[in-house]
C-alpha positions in Angstrom: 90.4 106.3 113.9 93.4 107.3 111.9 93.6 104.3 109.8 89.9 104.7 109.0 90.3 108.5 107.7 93.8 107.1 105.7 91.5 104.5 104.0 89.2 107.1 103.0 91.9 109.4 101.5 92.9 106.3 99.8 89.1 106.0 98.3 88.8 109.3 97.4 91.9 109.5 95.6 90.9 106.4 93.5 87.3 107.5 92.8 89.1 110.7 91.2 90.3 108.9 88.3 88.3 107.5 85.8 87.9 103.6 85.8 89.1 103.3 89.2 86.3 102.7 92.1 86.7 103.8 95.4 84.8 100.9 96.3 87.5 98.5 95.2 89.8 100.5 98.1 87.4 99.8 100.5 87.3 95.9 100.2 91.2 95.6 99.9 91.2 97.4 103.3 88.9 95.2 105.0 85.8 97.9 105.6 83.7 97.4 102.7 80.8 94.7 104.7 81.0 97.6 107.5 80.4 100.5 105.3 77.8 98.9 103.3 75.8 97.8 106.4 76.4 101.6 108.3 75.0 103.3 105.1 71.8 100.4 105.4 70.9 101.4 108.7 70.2 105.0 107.8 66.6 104.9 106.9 63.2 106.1 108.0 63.4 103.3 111.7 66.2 105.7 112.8 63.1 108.0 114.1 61.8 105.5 116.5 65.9 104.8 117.2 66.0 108.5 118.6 62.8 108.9 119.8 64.2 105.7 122.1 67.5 106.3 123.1 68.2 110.2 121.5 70.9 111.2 119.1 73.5 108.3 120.8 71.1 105.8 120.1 70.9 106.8 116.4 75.1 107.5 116.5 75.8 103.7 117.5 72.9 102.2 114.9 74.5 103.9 112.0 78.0 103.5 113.2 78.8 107.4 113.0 82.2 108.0 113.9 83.3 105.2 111.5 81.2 106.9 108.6 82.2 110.7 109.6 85.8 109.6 110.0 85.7 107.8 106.6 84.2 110.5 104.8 86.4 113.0 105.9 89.2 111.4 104.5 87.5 111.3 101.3 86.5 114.7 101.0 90.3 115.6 102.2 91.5 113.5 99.4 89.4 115.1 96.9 89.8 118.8 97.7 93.7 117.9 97.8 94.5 115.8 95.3 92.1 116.4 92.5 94.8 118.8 90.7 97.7 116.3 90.9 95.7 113.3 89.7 94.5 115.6 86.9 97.9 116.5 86.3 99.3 113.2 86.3 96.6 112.1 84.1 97.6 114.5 81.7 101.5 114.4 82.1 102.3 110.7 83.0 98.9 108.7 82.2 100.7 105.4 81.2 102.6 105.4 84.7 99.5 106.3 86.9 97.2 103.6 84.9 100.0 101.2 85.7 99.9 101.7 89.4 96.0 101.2 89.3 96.3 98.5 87.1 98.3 96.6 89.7 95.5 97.8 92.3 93.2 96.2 90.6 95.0 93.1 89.4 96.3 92.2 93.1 92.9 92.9 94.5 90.8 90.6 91.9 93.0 88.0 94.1 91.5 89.3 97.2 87.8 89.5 96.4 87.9 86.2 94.9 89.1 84.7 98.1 85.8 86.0 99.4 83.9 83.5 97.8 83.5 80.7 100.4 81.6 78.2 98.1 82.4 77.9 94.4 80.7 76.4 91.6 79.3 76.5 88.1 76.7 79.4 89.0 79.2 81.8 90.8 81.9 80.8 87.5 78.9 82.4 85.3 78.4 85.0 86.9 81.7 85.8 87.5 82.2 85.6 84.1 78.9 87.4 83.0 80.6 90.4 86.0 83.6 90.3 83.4 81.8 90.7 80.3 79.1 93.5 81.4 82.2 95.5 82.9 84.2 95.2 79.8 81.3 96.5 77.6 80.4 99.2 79.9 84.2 100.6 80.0 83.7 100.2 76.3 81.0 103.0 75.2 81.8 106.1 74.0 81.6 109.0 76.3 78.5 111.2 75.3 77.9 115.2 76.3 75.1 115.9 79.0 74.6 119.6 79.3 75.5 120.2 83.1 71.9 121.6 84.0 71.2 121.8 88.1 69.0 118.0 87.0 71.9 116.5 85.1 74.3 117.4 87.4 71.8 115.8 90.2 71.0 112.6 88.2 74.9 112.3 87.2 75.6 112.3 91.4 72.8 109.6 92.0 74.1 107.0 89.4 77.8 108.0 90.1 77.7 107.6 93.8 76.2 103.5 93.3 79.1 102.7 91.0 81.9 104.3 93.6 80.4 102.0 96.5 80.8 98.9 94.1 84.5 97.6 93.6 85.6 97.0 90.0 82.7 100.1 88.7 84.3 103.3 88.9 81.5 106.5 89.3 84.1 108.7 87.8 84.4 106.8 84.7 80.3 107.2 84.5 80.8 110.5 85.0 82.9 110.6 82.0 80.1 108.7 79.9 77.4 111.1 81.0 79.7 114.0 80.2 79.5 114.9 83.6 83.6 114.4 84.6 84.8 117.8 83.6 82.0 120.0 85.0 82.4 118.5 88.6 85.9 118.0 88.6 86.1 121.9 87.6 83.6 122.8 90.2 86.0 121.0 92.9 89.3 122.1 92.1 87.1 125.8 91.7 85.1 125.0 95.3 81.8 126.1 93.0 79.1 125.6 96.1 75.9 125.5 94.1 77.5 122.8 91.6 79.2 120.8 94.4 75.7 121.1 96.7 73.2 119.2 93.8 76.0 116.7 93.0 76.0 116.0 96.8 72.4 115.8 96.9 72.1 113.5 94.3 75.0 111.4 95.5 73.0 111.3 99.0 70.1 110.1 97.5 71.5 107.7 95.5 73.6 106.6 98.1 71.0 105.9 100.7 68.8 103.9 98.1 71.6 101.9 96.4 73.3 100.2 100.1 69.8 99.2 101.1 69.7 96.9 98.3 73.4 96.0 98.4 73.3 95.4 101.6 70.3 93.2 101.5 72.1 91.2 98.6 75.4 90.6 100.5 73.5 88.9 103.2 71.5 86.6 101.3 73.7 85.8 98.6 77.1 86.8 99.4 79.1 84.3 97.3 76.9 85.5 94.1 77.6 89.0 94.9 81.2 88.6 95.5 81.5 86.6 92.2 79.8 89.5 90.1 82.3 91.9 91.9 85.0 89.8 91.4 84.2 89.6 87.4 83.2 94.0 87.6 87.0 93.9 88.7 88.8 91.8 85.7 86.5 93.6 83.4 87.8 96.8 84.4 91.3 96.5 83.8 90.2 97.2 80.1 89.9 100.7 81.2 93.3 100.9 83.1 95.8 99.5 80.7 98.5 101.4 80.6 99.0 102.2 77.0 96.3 104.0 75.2 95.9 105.4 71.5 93.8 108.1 71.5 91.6 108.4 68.6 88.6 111.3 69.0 89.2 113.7 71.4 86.7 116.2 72.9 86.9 120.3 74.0 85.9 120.4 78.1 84.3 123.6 79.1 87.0 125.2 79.8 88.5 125.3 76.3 91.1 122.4 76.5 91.5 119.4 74.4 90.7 116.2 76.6 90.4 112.3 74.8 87.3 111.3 74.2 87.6 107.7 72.5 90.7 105.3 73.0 92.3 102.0 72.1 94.0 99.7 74.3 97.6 99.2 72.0 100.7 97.1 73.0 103.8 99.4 74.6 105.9 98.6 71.1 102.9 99.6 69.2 102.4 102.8 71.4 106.2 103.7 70.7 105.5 103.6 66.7 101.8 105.1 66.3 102.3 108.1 68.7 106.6 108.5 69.0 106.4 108.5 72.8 108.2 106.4 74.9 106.4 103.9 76.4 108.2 103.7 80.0 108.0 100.0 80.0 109.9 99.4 82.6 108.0 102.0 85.1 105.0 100.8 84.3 105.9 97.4 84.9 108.1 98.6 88.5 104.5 100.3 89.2 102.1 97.8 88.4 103.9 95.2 90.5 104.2 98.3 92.8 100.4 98.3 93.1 100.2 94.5 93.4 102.7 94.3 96.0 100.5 96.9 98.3 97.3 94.8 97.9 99.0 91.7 99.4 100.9 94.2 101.8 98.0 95.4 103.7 96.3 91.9 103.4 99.2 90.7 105.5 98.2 93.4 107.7 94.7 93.0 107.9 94.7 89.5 108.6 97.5 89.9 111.0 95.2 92.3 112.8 92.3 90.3 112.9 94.3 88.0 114.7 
C-alpha cells in the first residue's frame, strides 16, 4: 500500500511542472496498465455491480484501495510540494529540467521495451508520436480568462494529457493560460477554483481511460509506439538551458516566461551571463536516468 501512495506522490510532483506527465511516472513504476483499466471500470454497469454484490462488489471491480491510495499520494504531493517546485522553477530551472530530462530520457528506454512486435507501422508512428509532441510543446502559450467554464474545460483536457506518458496536462495548462490561476488556487487552498477544475478533471478523466483503455487492448504495440514517440518529443520541452524571449505578467503581478528557445549551455553563458551549471545538470540528468533503470531492477525483481 505504501509503495502505491509513494508512486503517487512521485506523479503528482511530476504533473506539477510544466512538460512533465504524471503519466510517464506511472509506466516507469509498473502501474500504468492497472490504473488505466481501474479508471475503465467506473462507468454506468457499476449500478447493476452494486445492486449484485453491494458497495464491496463495486470496491473490487474498480480496484478501490489501489485508486484511493494512489490518489492520495497525489493530492499529498500537490498540496506539499507545489511551492518548492515553483520555487525551484524559478530559482534553479536548468537543474530541475535536467533531472526530468533524465526521467524522461531513461524511461523512453522503458516504454519502448513495451513494444513486443516491431515493424515499419509502429517505426511511423513512433515517429509521427515524436513529431506531434514536438510541435505541441512548440506553440506559444495563449491567455484564457479563468471563468468557472475555462477553468472546467482546462481540467477536462488537462487531466487526459496527465494520464498519457510523454504529454504533460500542466504544460496544456500553460497553453490555455490556465497554469497560474490553478496553481495559485492550490498553493492558496481556493475551494470554488479547486472544486470546477476537479470536476472537469473527473469528467474528462472518466471519458478519456474508456477509450485508452479500449486502445491498449486491441492495439497495444501501436499505442505504446505513439507513447514512446509523445516521450522523445517531449524532451524539447525539458532541456535544460532555455533563452527566454517574451515573457508574460501572471495574476498576481509577477513576471513569468512566456516564449522560449532551447540554446546550447556555452550559448546560455554568453546571451544571458548566467552560469550554466554544466556539470549539475549533467550529474542530475544521469541522476534521473540512473533512477529509471533503478526501479526497473526493482520492478522486475519483484515480479519475480
Amino acid at each position: 500500500m505504501w509503495s502505491n501512495f509513494f508512486k503517487g506522490m512521485a506523479m503528482g510532483a511530476a504533473d506539477i511542472v510544466p512538460g512533465v506527465s504524471g503519466g510517464t511516472i506511472a509506466f516507469i513504476s509498473g502501474i500504468y496498465e492497472r490504473l488505466i483499466g481501474a479508471l475503465a471500470q467506473i462507468s454506468p454497469e457499476l449500478w447493476s455491480v452494486f445492486r449484485q454484490q453491494g458497495i464491496r462488489g463495486v470496491w473490487g471491480q474498480i480496484d478501490g484501495t489501489f485508486l484511493v491510495v494512489l490518489f492520495a499520494g497525489i493530492l499529498t504531493s500537490v498540496f506539499s510540494l507545489s511551492k518548492m517546485i515553483s520555487y525551484l522553477l524559478v530559482h534553479h530551472s536548468a537543474l530541475l529540467w535536467a533531472f526530468f530530462f533524465g526521467l524522461i530520457l531513461g524511461s523512453v528506454w522503458f516504454v519502448g521495451k513495451a513494444i513486443k512486435q516491431r515493424s515499419i507501422i509502429t517505426s511511423f508512428l513512433l515517429v509521427a508520436g515524436a513529431v506531434c509532441a514536438y510541435i505541441l510543446t512548440s506553440f506559444v502559450p495563449t491567455s484564457l480568462e479563468p471563468t468557472y467554464l475555462n477553468i472546467f474545460i482546462a481540467g477536462a483536457i488537462a487531466i487526459c494529457a496527465m494520464i498519457l506518458p510523454g504529454v504533460s496536462g500542466s504544460f496544456l495548462l500553460l497553453l490555455l493560460g490556465m497554469y497560474g490561476p490553478i496553481l495559485a488556487a492550490v498553493k492558496g487552498f481556493d475551494v470554488a477554483i479547486l472544486a470546477i477544475f476537479a470536476s472537469g478533471c473527473l469528467l474528462g478523466l472518466i471519458s478519456f481511460t474508456h477509450f485508452l483503455n479500449w486502445v491498449l487492448k486491441r492495439f497495444h504495440d501501436a499505442t505504446m509506439a505513439v507513447l514512446t514517440g509523445f516521450m522523445i518529443g517531449a524532451l524539447n520541452k525539458v532541456w535544460p538551458w532555455k533563452y527566454t524571449l517574451e515573457y508574460r505578467i501572471d495574476s498576481h503581478g509577477d513576471t513569468q516566461p512566456l516564449v522560449q528557445m532551447n540554446v546550447s549551455p556555452v550559448r546560455y553563458e554568453s546571451i544571458t551571463g548566467e552560469p550554466s551549471h554544466l556539470v549539475g545538470v549533467i550529474l542530475l540528468a544521469v541522476t534521473g536516468v540512473a533512477l529509471i533503470l533503478v526501479m526497473e531492477k526493482l520492478r522486475t525483481s519483484y515480479q519475480k
